[in-house]
C-alpha positions in Angstrom: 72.2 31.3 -9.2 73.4 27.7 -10.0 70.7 25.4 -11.5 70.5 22.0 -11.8 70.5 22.5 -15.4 73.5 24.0 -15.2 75.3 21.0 -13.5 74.0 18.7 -16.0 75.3 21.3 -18.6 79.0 21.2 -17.5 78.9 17.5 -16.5 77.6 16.4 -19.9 74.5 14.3 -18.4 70.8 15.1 -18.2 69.5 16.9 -15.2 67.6 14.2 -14.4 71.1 11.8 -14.1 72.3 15.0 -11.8 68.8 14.3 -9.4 69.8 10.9 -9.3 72.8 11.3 -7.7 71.7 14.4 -5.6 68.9 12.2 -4.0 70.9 9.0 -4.3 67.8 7.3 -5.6 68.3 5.3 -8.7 70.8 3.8 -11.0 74.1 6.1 -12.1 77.2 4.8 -13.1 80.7 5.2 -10.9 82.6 7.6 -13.6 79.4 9.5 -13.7 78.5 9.7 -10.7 82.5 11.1 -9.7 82.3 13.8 -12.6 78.6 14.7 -11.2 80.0 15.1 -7.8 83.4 16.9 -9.1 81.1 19.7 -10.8 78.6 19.9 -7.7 81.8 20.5 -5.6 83.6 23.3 -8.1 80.5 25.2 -8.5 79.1 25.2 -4.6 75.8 23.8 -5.7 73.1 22.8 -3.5 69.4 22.3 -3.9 66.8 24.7 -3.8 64.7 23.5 -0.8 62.2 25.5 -1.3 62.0 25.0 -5.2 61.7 21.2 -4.6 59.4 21.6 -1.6 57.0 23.0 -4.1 57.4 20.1 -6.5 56.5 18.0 -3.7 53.4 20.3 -3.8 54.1 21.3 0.1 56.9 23.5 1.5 56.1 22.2 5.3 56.0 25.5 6.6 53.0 26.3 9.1 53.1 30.0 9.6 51.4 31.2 13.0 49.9 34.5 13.4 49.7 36.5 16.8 49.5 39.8 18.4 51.9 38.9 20.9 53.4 36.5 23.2 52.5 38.5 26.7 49.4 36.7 27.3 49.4 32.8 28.0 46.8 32.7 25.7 49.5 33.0 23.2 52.3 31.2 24.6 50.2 27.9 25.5 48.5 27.6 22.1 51.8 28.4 20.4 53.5 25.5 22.5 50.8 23.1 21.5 50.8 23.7 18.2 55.1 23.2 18.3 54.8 20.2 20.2 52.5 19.2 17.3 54.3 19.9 14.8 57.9 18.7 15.8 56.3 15.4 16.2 55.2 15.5 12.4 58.6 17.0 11.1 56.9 20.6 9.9 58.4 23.7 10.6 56.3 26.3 12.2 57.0 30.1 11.6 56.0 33.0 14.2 54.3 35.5 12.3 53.7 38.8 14.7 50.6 40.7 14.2 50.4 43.1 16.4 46.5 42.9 15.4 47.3 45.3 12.5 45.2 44.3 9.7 47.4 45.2 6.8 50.6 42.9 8.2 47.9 40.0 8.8 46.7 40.4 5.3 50.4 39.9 4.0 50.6 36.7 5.7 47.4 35.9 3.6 49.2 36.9 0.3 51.9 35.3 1.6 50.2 31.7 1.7 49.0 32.9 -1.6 52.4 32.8 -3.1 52.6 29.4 -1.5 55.2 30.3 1.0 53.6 28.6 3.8 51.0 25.1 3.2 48.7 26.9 6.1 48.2 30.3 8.4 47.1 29.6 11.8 45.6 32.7 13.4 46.1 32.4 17.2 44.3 35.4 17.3 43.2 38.3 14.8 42.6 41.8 13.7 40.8 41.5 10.1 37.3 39.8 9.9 36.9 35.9 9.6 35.5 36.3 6.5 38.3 37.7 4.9 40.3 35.0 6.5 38.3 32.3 4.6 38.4 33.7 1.8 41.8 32.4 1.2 41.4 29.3 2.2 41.6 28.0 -1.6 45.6 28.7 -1.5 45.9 26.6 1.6 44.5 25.4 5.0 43.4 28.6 7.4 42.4 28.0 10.9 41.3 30.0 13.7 41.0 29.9 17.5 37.9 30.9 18.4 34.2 29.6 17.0 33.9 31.2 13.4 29.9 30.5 14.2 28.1 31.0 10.4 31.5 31.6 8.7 32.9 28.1 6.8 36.6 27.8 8.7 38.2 25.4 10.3 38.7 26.2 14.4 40.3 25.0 17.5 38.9 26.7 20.4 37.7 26.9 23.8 34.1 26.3 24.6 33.8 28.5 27.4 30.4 29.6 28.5 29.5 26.6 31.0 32.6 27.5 33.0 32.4 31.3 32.8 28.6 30.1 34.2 29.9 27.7 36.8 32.8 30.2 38.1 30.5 33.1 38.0 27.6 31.4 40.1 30.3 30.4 42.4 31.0 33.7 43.0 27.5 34.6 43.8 27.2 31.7 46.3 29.6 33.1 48.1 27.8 36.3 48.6 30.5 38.9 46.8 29.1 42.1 46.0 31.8 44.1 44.6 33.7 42.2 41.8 36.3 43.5 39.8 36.8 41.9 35.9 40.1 42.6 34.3 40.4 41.5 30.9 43.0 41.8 27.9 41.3 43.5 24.7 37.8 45.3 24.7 34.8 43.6 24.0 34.4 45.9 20.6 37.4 43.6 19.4 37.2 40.6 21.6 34.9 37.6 21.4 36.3 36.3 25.1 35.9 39.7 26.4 32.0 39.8 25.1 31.5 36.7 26.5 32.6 37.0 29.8 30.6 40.1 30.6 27.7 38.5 28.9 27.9 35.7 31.2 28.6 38.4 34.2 25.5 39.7 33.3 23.4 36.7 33.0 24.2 35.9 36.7 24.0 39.0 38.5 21.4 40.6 36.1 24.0 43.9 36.0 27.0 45.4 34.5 30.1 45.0 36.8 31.3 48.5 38.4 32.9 50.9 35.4 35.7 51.4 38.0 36.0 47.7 38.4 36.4 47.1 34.4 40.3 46.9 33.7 41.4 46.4 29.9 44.4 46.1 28.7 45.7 43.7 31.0 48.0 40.8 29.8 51.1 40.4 32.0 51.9 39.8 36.0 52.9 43.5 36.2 50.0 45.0 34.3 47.8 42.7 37.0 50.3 45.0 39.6 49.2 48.1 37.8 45.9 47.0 37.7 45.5 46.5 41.3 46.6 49.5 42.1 44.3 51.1 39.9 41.8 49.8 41.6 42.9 50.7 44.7 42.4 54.2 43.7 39.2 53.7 42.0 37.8 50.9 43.2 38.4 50.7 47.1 35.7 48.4 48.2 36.1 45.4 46.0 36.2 42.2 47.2 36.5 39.7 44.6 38.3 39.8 41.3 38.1 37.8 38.3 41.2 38.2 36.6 42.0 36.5 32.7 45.2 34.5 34.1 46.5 33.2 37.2 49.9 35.2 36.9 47.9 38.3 36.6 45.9 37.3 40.0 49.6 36.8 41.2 50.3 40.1 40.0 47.1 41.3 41.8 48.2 39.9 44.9 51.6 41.1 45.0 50.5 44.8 45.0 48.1 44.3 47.7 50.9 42.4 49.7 53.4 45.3 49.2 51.2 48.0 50.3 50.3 46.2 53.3 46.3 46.0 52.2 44.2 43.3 52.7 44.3 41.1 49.7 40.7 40.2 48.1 39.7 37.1 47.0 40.0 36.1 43.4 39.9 33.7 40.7 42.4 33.0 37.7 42.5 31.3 34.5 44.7 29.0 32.7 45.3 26.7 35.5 48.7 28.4 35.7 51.9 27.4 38.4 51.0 30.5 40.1 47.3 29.8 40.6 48.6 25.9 41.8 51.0 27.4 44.1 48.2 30.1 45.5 45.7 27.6 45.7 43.7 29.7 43.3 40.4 29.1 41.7 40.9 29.1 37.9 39.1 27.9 34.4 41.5 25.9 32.2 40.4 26.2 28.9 43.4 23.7 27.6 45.3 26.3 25.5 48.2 23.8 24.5 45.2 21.0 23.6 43.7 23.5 21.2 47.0 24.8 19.9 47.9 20.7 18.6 44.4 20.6 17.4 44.5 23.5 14.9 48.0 22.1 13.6 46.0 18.8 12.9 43.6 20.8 10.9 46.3 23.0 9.6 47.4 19.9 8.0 44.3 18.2 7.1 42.3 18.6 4.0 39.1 19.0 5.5 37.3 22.3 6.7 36.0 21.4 10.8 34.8 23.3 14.1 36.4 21.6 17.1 35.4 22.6 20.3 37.3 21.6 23.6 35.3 22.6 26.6 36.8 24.4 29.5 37.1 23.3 33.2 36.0 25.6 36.3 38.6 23.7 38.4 37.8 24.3 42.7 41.3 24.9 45.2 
Protein backbone atom coordinates (compact mmCIF):
# COMPACT_ATOMS: atom_id res chain seq x y z
CA UNK A 1 0.00 0.00 0.00
CA UNK A 2 1.19 3.60 -0.99
CA UNK A 3 2.30 5.77 1.88
CA UNK A 4 2.79 9.21 2.17
CA UNK A 5 6.33 8.45 2.81
CA UNK A 6 6.52 6.93 -0.23
CA UNK A 7 5.37 10.03 -2.23
CA UNK A 8 7.68 12.16 -0.51
CA UNK A 9 10.40 9.47 -1.39
CA UNK A 10 9.92 9.60 -5.16
CA UNK A 11 9.17 13.31 -5.22
CA UNK A 12 12.31 14.26 -3.35
CA UNK A 13 10.43 16.40 -0.52
CA UNK A 14 9.52 15.65 3.05
CA UNK A 15 6.32 14.01 3.75
CA UNK A 16 5.28 16.75 5.50
CA UNK A 17 5.75 19.21 2.05
CA UNK A 18 3.51 16.17 0.42
CA UNK A 19 0.65 16.97 3.51
CA UNK A 20 0.86 20.39 2.47
CA UNK A 21 -0.23 20.04 -0.75
CA UNK A 22 -2.63 17.09 -0.06
CA UNK A 23 -4.57 19.39 2.53
CA UNK A 24 -3.74 22.60 0.62
CA UNK A 25 -2.82 24.20 3.86
CA UNK A 26 0.36 26.04 3.98
CA UNK A 27 3.17 27.38 1.85
CA UNK A 28 4.65 24.97 -1.17
CA UNK A 29 6.28 26.28 -4.09
CA UNK A 30 4.66 25.93 -7.88
CA UNK A 31 7.55 23.37 -9.30
CA UNK A 32 6.96 21.45 -6.21
CA UNK A 33 3.88 21.49 -5.83
CA UNK A 34 3.49 20.15 -9.89
CA UNK A 35 6.10 17.25 -9.23
CA UNK A 36 4.07 16.47 -5.80
CA UNK A 37 0.97 16.30 -7.82
CA UNK A 38 2.64 14.36 -10.95
CA UNK A 39 3.79 11.51 -8.47
CA UNK A 40 0.33 11.53 -6.51
CA UNK A 41 -1.25 11.02 -10.00
CA UNK A 42 1.37 8.07 -11.33
CA UNK A 43 1.07 6.14 -8.27
CA UNK A 44 -3.03 6.36 -7.55
CA UNK A 45 -2.37 7.72 -4.07
CA UNK A 46 -4.98 8.84 -1.79
CA UNK A 47 -5.14 9.38 1.88
CA UNK A 48 -5.90 6.98 4.40
CA UNK A 49 -9.16 8.35 5.95
CA UNK A 50 -9.21 6.30 8.52
CA UNK A 51 -5.40 6.65 9.42
CA UNK A 52 -5.73 10.43 9.62
CA UNK A 53 -9.12 10.21 11.35
CA UNK A 54 -7.16 8.66 14.13
CA UNK A 55 -4.53 11.40 14.19
CA UNK A 56 -7.39 13.67 14.58
CA UNK A 57 -7.94 11.38 17.62
CA UNK A 58 -11.67 10.63 16.26
CA UNK A 59 -12.76 8.56 13.23
CA UNK A 60 -16.53 10.02 13.41
CA UNK A 61 -18.03 6.86 13.29
CA UNK A 62 -21.03 6.20 15.78
CA UNK A 63 -21.76 2.57 15.56
CA UNK A 64 -25.45 1.61 16.65
CA UNK A 65 -26.34 -1.70 17.96
CA UNK A 66 -29.87 -3.49 17.63
CA UNK A 67 -31.66 -6.63 17.53
CA UNK A 68 -33.61 -5.60 14.72
CA UNK A 69 -35.48 -3.13 12.85
CA UNK A 70 -39.20 -4.87 13.07
CA UNK A 71 -40.24 -3.06 16.12
CA UNK A 72 -40.64 0.94 16.00
CA UNK A 73 -38.81 0.89 18.93
CA UNK A 74 -35.93 0.41 16.73
CA UNK A 75 -36.74 2.29 13.73
CA UNK A 76 -37.71 5.65 15.72
CA UNK A 77 -34.65 5.74 17.93
CA UNK A 78 -32.51 4.85 14.97
CA UNK A 79 -34.11 7.84 12.98
CA UNK A 80 -33.38 10.16 15.84
CA UNK A 81 -30.24 9.37 16.36
CA UNK A 82 -29.53 9.86 12.17
CA UNK A 83 -31.30 13.00 12.09
CA UNK A 84 -28.72 13.78 14.94
CA UNK A 85 -26.03 12.95 13.50
CA UNK A 86 -26.36 14.16 9.79
CA UNK A 87 -26.77 17.55 11.42
CA UNK A 88 -23.27 17.23 13.07
CA UNK A 89 -21.46 15.62 10.01
CA UNK A 90 -20.83 11.97 11.78
CA UNK A 91 -21.43 8.90 10.23
CA UNK A 92 -23.52 6.39 11.98
CA UNK A 93 -23.05 2.55 11.35
CA UNK A 94 -25.91 -0.15 11.88
CA UNK A 95 -24.51 -2.82 13.83
CA UNK A 96 -27.19 -5.91 13.99
CA UNK A 97 -27.35 -7.79 17.10
CA UNK A 98 -29.69 -10.12 16.89
CA UNK A 99 -29.41 -9.99 20.95
CA UNK A 100 -26.52 -12.50 20.60
CA UNK A 101 -24.11 -11.65 23.21
CA UNK A 102 -20.96 -12.81 21.56
CA UNK A 103 -21.56 -10.40 18.13
CA UNK A 104 -22.48 -7.47 20.68
CA UNK A 105 -19.29 -8.09 22.55
CA UNK A 106 -17.33 -7.64 19.12
CA UNK A 107 -18.77 -4.38 18.66
CA UNK A 108 -17.17 -3.65 22.16
CA UNK A 109 -13.73 -4.94 20.91
CA UNK A 110 -14.42 -3.18 18.05
CA UNK A 111 -14.59 0.41 19.80
CA UNK A 112 -11.65 -1.00 21.53
CA UNK A 113 -9.55 -1.02 18.38
CA UNK A 114 -10.92 2.48 17.98
CA UNK A 115 -12.90 1.70 14.97
CA UNK A 116 -15.89 3.63 16.11
CA UNK A 117 -15.55 7.06 18.76
CA UNK A 118 -18.85 5.43 20.55
CA UNK A 119 -21.48 2.20 20.60
CA UNK A 120 -24.95 3.09 21.06
CA UNK A 121 -26.93 0.15 22.23
CA UNK A 122 -30.55 0.62 21.15
CA UNK A 123 -31.19 -2.29 22.84
CA UNK A 124 -29.09 -5.42 24.31
CA UNK A 125 -28.31 -8.92 25.12
CA UNK A 126 -25.08 -8.87 27.48
CA UNK A 127 -25.40 -7.17 31.02
CA UNK A 128 -24.93 -3.33 31.41
CA UNK A 129 -22.13 -3.88 33.42
CA UNK A 130 -20.17 -5.34 30.92
CA UNK A 131 -21.17 -2.63 28.62
CA UNK A 132 -19.57 -0.01 31.00
CA UNK A 133 -16.81 -1.59 31.40
CA UNK A 134 -15.62 -0.33 28.14
CA UNK A 135 -16.44 2.87 28.34
CA UNK A 136 -12.56 3.91 28.81
CA UNK A 137 -12.09 3.17 24.87
CA UNK A 138 -14.93 5.50 24.07
CA UNK A 139 -18.39 6.93 24.84
CA UNK A 140 -21.15 3.83 25.54
CA UNK A 141 -24.77 4.65 25.87
CA UNK A 142 -27.86 2.84 26.43
CA UNK A 143 -31.56 3.15 26.12
CA UNK A 144 -33.05 2.23 29.02
CA UNK A 145 -32.23 3.49 32.90
CA UNK A 146 -28.90 1.69 33.83
CA UNK A 147 -30.31 2.39 37.56
CA UNK A 148 -26.92 1.69 40.05
CA UNK A 149 -24.72 0.97 36.95
CA UNK A 150 -22.42 4.32 35.98
CA UNK A 151 -23.53 4.73 31.94
CA UNK A 152 -24.71 7.20 30.10
CA UNK A 153 -28.77 6.70 28.92
CA UNK A 154 -31.42 8.04 26.83
CA UNK A 155 -34.65 6.51 27.72
CA UNK A 156 -38.17 6.55 28.33
CA UNK A 157 -39.60 7.18 31.73
CA UNK A 158 -42.48 5.21 31.52
CA UNK A 159 -44.26 4.18 34.68
CA UNK A 160 -46.63 7.31 35.10
CA UNK A 161 -48.16 6.57 31.67
CA UNK A 162 -48.19 2.74 31.91
CA UNK A 163 -50.14 4.05 35.43
CA UNK A 164 -52.32 6.56 33.76
CA UNK A 165 -53.29 4.18 30.58
CA UNK A 166 -53.80 1.25 32.85
CA UNK A 167 -56.25 3.15 35.33
CA UNK A 168 -57.93 4.21 32.30
CA UNK A 169 -58.59 0.95 31.55
CA UNK A 170 -60.11 0.10 34.77
CA UNK A 171 -62.45 3.24 34.74
CA UNK A 172 -63.86 1.94 32.04
CA UNK A 173 -64.80 -1.30 33.67
CA UNK A 174 -62.73 -3.94 31.28
CA UNK A 175 -62.46 -7.21 32.84
CA UNK A 176 -60.72 -9.26 30.40
CA UNK A 177 -57.46 -7.59 28.98
CA UNK A 178 -55.20 -9.00 26.72
CA UNK A 179 -51.17 -7.61 26.97
CA UNK A 180 -49.02 -8.45 23.99
CA UNK A 181 -45.62 -7.57 24.30
CA UNK A 182 -42.19 -8.02 22.29
CA UNK A 183 -39.44 -9.97 24.46
CA UNK A 184 -40.20 -11.70 27.84
CA UNK A 185 -39.87 -10.11 31.01
CA UNK A 186 -36.81 -12.54 31.97
CA UNK A 187 -34.95 -10.39 29.18
CA UNK A 188 -36.91 -7.22 29.04
CA UNK A 189 -37.00 -4.24 31.41
CA UNK A 190 -40.23 -2.72 29.38
CA UNK A 191 -41.81 -6.09 29.53
CA UNK A 192 -41.26 -6.19 33.57
CA UNK A 193 -42.48 -3.06 33.88
CA UNK A 194 -45.59 -3.12 32.16
CA UNK A 195 -46.90 -6.16 33.98
CA UNK A 196 -45.59 -4.71 37.15
CA UNK A 197 -47.68 -1.75 36.56
CA UNK A 198 -50.72 -4.21 35.37
CA UNK A 199 -50.44 -5.59 38.52
CA UNK A 200 -50.29 -2.58 40.73
CA UNK A 201 -53.79 -1.53 39.31
CA UNK A 202 -55.74 -4.55 39.12
CA UNK A 203 -53.91 -6.33 42.09
CA UNK A 204 -53.57 -9.61 39.50
CA UNK A 205 -51.70 -11.17 36.85
CA UNK A 206 -53.37 -10.62 33.40
CA UNK A 207 -54.95 -14.07 31.94
CA UNK A 208 -51.88 -16.66 30.87
CA UNK A 209 -53.99 -16.99 27.60
CA UNK A 210 -54.08 -13.27 27.23
CA UNK A 211 -50.07 -12.92 27.57
CA UNK A 212 -48.71 -12.79 23.86
CA UNK A 213 -44.72 -12.53 23.45
CA UNK A 214 -43.01 -12.33 20.70
CA UNK A 215 -44.85 -9.78 19.00
CA UNK A 216 -43.13 -6.97 17.00
CA UNK A 217 -44.76 -6.44 13.58
CA UNK A 218 -48.50 -5.54 12.06
CA UNK A 219 -48.75 -9.30 11.02
CA UNK A 220 -47.50 -10.84 14.18
CA UNK A 221 -50.33 -8.44 15.91
CA UNK A 222 -52.61 -10.56 13.01
CA UNK A 223 -51.24 -13.75 14.40
CA UNK A 224 -51.64 -12.70 17.69
CA UNK A 225 -55.27 -11.92 17.37
CA UNK A 226 -56.03 -14.93 16.16
CA UNK A 227 -54.34 -16.59 18.80
CA UNK A 228 -56.38 -15.23 20.97
CA UNK A 229 -59.31 -15.88 19.37
CA UNK A 230 -58.62 -19.41 19.95
CA UNK A 231 -57.42 -19.01 23.48
CA UNK A 232 -58.76 -16.23 24.69
CA UNK A 233 -62.38 -15.72 23.37
CA UNK A 234 -63.79 -13.36 25.87
CA UNK A 235 -61.43 -10.52 25.86
CA UNK A 236 -62.35 -7.20 25.57
CA UNK A 237 -59.57 -4.91 25.76
CA UNK A 238 -56.11 -5.20 24.56
CA UNK A 239 -53.07 -3.38 25.32
CA UNK A 240 -50.87 -3.94 22.50
CA UNK A 241 -46.73 -2.50 22.40
CA UNK A 242 -47.49 -0.37 19.01
CA UNK A 243 -50.18 1.04 17.27
CA UNK A 244 -49.50 -0.97 13.89
CA UNK A 245 -49.67 -4.03 15.90
CA UNK A 246 -53.28 -2.88 17.32
CA UNK A 247 -53.82 -2.28 13.50
CA UNK A 248 -52.75 -5.61 12.94
CA UNK A 249 -55.14 -6.67 15.80
CA UNK A 250 -57.87 -5.14 14.24
CA UNK A 251 -57.50 -6.38 10.85
CA UNK A 252 -57.88 -9.99 11.84
CA UNK A 253 -60.98 -9.39 13.81
CA UNK A 254 -62.30 -7.38 10.73
CA UNK A 255 -61.56 -10.31 8.31
CA UNK A 256 -63.17 -12.84 10.25
CA UNK A 257 -66.21 -10.91 10.59
CA UNK A 258 -65.79 -10.73 14.74
CA UNK A 259 -66.46 -8.01 16.81
CA UNK A 260 -63.34 -5.99 17.25
CA UNK A 261 -62.41 -5.24 21.07
CA UNK A 262 -61.25 -2.16 22.24
CA UNK A 263 -57.61 -1.36 22.58
CA UNK A 264 -54.83 0.78 23.12
CA UNK A 265 -51.45 1.28 21.25
CA UNK A 266 -48.16 2.87 21.68
CA UNK A 267 -45.85 5.03 19.79
CA UNK A 268 -48.37 7.50 18.75
CA UNK A 269 -48.05 5.79 15.35
CA UNK A 270 -50.15 6.97 11.79
CA UNK A 271 -52.14 3.97 12.30
CA UNK A 272 -53.17 4.72 15.88
CA UNK A 273 -53.92 8.60 14.41
CA UNK A 274 -55.90 7.31 11.64
CA UNK A 275 -57.84 4.73 14.13
CA UNK A 276 -58.40 7.19 16.66
CA UNK A 277 -56.44 4.92 19.02
CA UNK A 278 -55.41 5.46 22.53
CA UNK A 279 -51.67 5.25 22.71
CA UNK A 280 -48.41 6.18 25.06
CA UNK A 281 -45.70 8.02 23.08
CA UNK A 282 -42.72 7.61 24.74
CA UNK A 283 -40.76 9.98 22.08
CA UNK A 284 -38.48 7.25 20.53
CA UNK A 285 -36.89 9.72 17.88
CA UNK A 286 -36.33 12.44 20.99
CA UNK A 287 -34.36 9.76 22.83
CA UNK A 288 -32.61 8.42 19.80
CA UNK A 289 -30.87 12.41 19.16
CA UNK A 290 -30.36 12.48 22.85
CA UNK A 291 -28.05 9.36 23.14
CA UNK A 292 -26.09 10.73 19.90
CA UNK A 293 -25.57 13.93 22.06
CA UNK A 294 -24.14 11.85 24.79
CA UNK A 295 -22.52 9.55 22.33
CA UNK A 296 -20.57 12.56 21.56
CA UNK A 297 -20.05 14.16 24.74
CA UNK A 298 -17.42 13.59 27.24
CA UNK A 299 -19.48 13.37 30.14
CA UNK A 300 -21.17 10.08 31.64
CA UNK A 301 -25.39 11.23 32.24
CA UNK A 302 -28.94 9.59 32.80
CA UNK A 303 -31.45 11.44 30.82
CA UNK A 304 -34.85 10.62 31.21
CA UNK A 305 -37.73 11.89 28.81
CA UNK A 306 -41.08 11.06 30.25
CA UNK A 307 -43.82 9.40 28.17
CA UNK A 308 -47.25 10.75 27.25
CA UNK A 309 -50.73 8.63 27.82
CA UNK A 310 -52.21 10.65 24.87
CA UNK A 311 -56.54 10.32 24.91
CA UNK A 312 -58.43 9.89 21.07
Amino acid sequence: MTTIRDVARLAGYSPATVSRVLNQSGYVSSAAQAKIQAIIQQLDYVPNDIARDLSHGRTKNIGVVMPNMGHPYFTEITNGILRAAFAAEDRVVMLSSKYDPQLEKQYLEQLHRKSFDALIFISHALPLAQLAQYQSYGAVVCCEDPQAISLSAAFSVREPAYLAAFNWIKQHHYQQIAVLLSRSTTVSATSRLTLEVFQHVFDRKPNPNGLVMGITTFDDGYAAAKQLVQHYQQVDFIFANSDDIAAGVRQFYLDHQLEVPSMMGQENQLAGQLLKLPTIDHHLSAIGQTAFELATSDQVEQIGIPADFILR
